[in-house]
C-alpha positions, 0 to 999 in steps of 0.5 A: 352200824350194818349198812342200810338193808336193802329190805325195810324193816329186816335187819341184818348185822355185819359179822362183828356187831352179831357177835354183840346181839349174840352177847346180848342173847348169852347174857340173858339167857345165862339170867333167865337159867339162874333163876330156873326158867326152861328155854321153849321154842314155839313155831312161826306161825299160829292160825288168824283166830289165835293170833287176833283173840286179844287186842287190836293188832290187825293190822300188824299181823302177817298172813302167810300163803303160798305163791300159787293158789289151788286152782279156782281159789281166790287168793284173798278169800281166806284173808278174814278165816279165823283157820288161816295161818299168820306169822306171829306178831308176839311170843305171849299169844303163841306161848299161851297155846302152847300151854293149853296144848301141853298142859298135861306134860308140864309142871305148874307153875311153869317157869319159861324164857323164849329167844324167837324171831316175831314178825309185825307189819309196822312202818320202819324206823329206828326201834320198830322193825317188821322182822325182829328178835324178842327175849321173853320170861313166864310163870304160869299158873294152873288154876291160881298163880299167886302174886308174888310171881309178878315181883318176882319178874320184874326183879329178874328183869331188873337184873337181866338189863342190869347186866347188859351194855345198855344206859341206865333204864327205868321199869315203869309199872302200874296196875290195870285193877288200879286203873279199871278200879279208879275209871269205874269208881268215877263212872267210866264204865268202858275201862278197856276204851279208857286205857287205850286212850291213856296208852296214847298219852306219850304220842299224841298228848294229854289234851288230844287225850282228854278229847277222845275220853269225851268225844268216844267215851262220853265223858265230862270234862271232870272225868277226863280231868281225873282221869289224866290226873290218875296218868300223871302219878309217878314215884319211885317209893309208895308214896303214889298210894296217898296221891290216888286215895288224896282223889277221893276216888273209892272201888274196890278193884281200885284199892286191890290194884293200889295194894299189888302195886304197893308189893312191887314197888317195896321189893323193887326199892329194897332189891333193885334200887333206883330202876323201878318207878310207879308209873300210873300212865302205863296202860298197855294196849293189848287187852289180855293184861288183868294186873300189873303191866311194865313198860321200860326206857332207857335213860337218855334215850327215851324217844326209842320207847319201850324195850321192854314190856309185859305184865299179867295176864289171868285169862289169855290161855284156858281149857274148858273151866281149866284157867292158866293164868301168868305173868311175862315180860318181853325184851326187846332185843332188835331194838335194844342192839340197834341202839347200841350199835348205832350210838356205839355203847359197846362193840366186839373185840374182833370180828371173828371167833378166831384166835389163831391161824395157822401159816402154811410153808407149803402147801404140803404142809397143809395136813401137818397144820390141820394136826397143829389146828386140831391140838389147839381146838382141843384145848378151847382155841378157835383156830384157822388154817391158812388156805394157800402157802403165800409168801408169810407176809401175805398170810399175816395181812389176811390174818390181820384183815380179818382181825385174828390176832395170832399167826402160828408158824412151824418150820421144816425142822418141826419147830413152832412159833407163835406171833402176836401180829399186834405187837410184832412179838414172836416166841417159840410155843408148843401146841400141846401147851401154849394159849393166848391170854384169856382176854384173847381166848374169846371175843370180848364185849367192850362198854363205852366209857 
């Protein structure tokens, strides 16, 4: 694991647990392409009124402003105008924009993954940092998006965790028309309110819960009875559809929830076996989710939270009567690296890129290695050149301490040498020609066992 930073809430990797977290990043990325998502980039920061449209993240929210102020200004005066500028805490608000904006350019539905930092102003501690990486994949919608995208997510999702060095996870999944439909039907008509109690089941409990339904939403003792029995539902086939109609609860929205959610679990049993539950305690506290939302864990490690989480949105992103619904899921890759490093579920082969370091007899030598070095990265070998013509012995431990596990030697007659420093096997070789086996071409990502 990296060293304590010296700056709370801003991770830094050591060199040889970055090429992890880049690992991590290629493998996602490589999922995301496969299933013919284009990669975007949005900017860091985003006005105060875009960033707090939706939900109540105030609090978490950056502001940006310079160090010296124009002269007469108060430098907290601008702290509550909706035209100040902010880091952004999520990629959903900003992608949101970005569509809007670029509406007229782009071909819907619109299919995109995005890899960016996000800033949160939370308080530090293992899985929660302020400054963090987040992998994101949407389809958009222009006008409609039909239903079929919010299987289609959570499958990609499914595969892409799949083929990370992580434990096993679970994609818990419930639907907001589910919920909204069954507090309605049982007269609860404030459902925002009700499911950002439920959406703090896990932390605080289910009878401090039931205490803020009656004590902030006016509810009875049976509603919020109820309303506890509808979290408590988890299965992993559909049989959680008999188990909410055995309430006796009836609303139509109910009943369009219970069918969405009914499509995911079916496609999740037959194309990702045994990582989808349906998990009707899942609220989300963002408002602008309207269907289907994800929370995920992993297995074992649970009290990490979730490392991934999204769902539908139908009315985040519009232009006049224009409407842009969509449906996303966002890992988060910070937390899910810390985890692997800190509990040492995989870890790279070597600390470098480098395969090869050239050895110098001379330093005259110098430009005769650099033509050695060239032919071998040619040839897809990340090489080095060593930078001082010490005494051999001297130029192998530098190789070594930097975990480069071949050291190239030419003598004064032309001849070349290439030497396994592991091993201590030394054969002749031909820059033209030779390479390293191919589980030494590249820093290898290896699984605990």
């Amino acid at each position: 694991m990296a060293r304590t930073a010296s700056l709370s809430g801003f991770p830094e990797w050591l060199p040889q647990e970055r090429l992890v977290e880049l690992h991590v990043l290629d493998t996602l990325r490589k999922t995301f392409e496969l299933h013919g998502f284009s990669s975007i980039e949005t900017r860091a920061v985003e006005t105060v009124g875009q960033l707090l449209r939706k939900g109540e993240i105030d609090k978490e929210v950056y502001g940006l402003s310079r160090l010296q102020d124009d002269e007469g200004e108060d430098a907290t005066s601008n702290k509550a105008d909706p035209n100040a500028l902010a880091l952004h805490f999520d990629l959903t608000v900003p992608f949101a924009r970005y569509v809007v904006e670029n509406a007229g350019y782009l071909a819907f539905p619109f299919r995109r993954y995005q890899i960016q930092k996000v800033w949160r102003g939370e308080r530090p501690q293992e899985g929660r940092a302020r400054e963090f990486t987040q992998a994101d994949i949407d389809v958009v919608g222009d006008g409609e998006l039909p239903f079929r995208y919010d299987v289609e997510i959570a499958l990609v999702i499914a595969e892409a965790l799949s083929a990370l060095p992580i434990p096993d996870f679970r994609l818990r999944i419930n639907n907001r028309k589910l919920a909204e439909g069954f507090y309605r039907g049982i007269g609860l008509t404030d459902t925002a309110g009700v499911l950002r109690s439920i959406d703090k089941l896990e932390k605080i409990g289910a009878a401090k819960v039931a205490e803020l339904l009656k004590s902030e939403l006016g509810a009875t003792d049976e509603q919020a009875a109820l309303a506890l029995e509808l979290a408590g539902i988890r299965t992993e086939d559909t049989s959680f559809v008999e188990r909410v109609r055995a309430l006796g609860v009836k609303d139509d929205l109910l009943e369009e929830g219970l069918n969405e959610l009914q499509q995911v679990i079916e496609a999740a049993v037959q194309r990702a076996p045994g990582k989808v539950i349906a998990d009707l305690s899942i609220a989300r506290g963002l408002d602008y989710y309207t269907g289907t939302v994800v929370e995920t864990v992993l297995v074992g490690h649970e009290q990490l939270g979730s490392i991934c989480s999204g769902g539908r949105y139908d009315a985040l992103a519009s232009k006049g009567n224009r409407k842009f619904p969509g449906v996303g899921l966002s890992i988060g890759v910070t937390r899910l690296v810390s985890r692997i490093l800190s509990q040492e579920l995989a870890t790279a082969s070597r600390s470098v890129p480098t395969a090869v370091l050239v050895a110098l007899n001379s330093d005259d030598s110098w430009y005769a290695a650099q033509d050695i070095a060239a032919q071998l990265r040619g040839r897809g070998i990340a090489t080095e050149v060593a930078a001082k013509a010490e005494k051999f012995g001297k130029q192998i431990k530098f190789a070594d301490r930097r975990g480069i596990p071949f050291v190239w030697f030419t003598d004064d007659h032309g001849k070349h040498q290439v030497k396994d420093i592991r091993s201590g096997e030394q054969v002749d070789a031909d820059p033209a020609s030779w390479a390293p086996s191919e589980e030494d071409l590249h820093v290898r990502i290896t699984t605990a066992s």
